[in-house]
N, C-alpha and C positions, 0 to 999 in steps of 0.2 A: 504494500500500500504506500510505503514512502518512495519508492523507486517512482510510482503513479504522479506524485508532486510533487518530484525534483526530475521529469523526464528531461526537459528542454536541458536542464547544468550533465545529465547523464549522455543528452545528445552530444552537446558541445564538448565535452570531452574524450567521447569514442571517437569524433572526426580529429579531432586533435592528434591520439594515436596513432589514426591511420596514416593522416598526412604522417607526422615522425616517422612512421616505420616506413610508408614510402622513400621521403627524404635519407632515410639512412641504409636503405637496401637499392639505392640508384647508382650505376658505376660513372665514373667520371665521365664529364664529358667529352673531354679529350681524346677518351680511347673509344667512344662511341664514330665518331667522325674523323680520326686520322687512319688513314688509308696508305702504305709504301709506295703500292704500286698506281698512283693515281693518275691518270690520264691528263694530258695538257693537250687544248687545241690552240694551237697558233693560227692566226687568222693573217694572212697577208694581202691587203690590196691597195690598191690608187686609191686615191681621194679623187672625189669627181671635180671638177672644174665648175664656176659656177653658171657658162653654158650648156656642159653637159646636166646640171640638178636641171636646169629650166627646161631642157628640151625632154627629162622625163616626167618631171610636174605635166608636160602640158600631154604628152603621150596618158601618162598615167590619167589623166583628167577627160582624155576623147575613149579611153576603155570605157573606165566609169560611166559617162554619157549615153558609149554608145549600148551599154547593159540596163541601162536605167529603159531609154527607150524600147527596148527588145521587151523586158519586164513590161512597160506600160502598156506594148499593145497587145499582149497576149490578155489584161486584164480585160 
């Protein structure tokens, strides 16, 4: 019966534990995510010119367009 009206301080205390034992049965984080053999991508390219961005803004921009129309008339 006193367990009944002191539930809520018995709640608060089981979750307490758990977290702890959580907290203290966790491995480092370090050796969760350090990996020997870990793959590197190198990425090597030109920078575009700022003729070439514009001439594919505007490429890029008559796809778009012309999808958007293809989309509308089939509606």
């Amino acid at each position: 019966m006193n367990v009944l009206k002191n539930f809520e301080a018995v709640f608060i205390v089981t979750l307490g534990l758990v977290f702890a034992a959580d907290f203290a049965l966790q491995a480092p984080a370090q050796d969760q995510f350090a990996t020997p053999e870990m793959q590197v991508v190198v990425v090597s390219a030109k920078r575009l010119s700022a003729e070439q961005k514009r001439q594919s803004l505007i490429d890029e921009n008559k796809t778009t367009l012309a999808t958007d129309v293809a989309t509308s008339t089939k509606i």
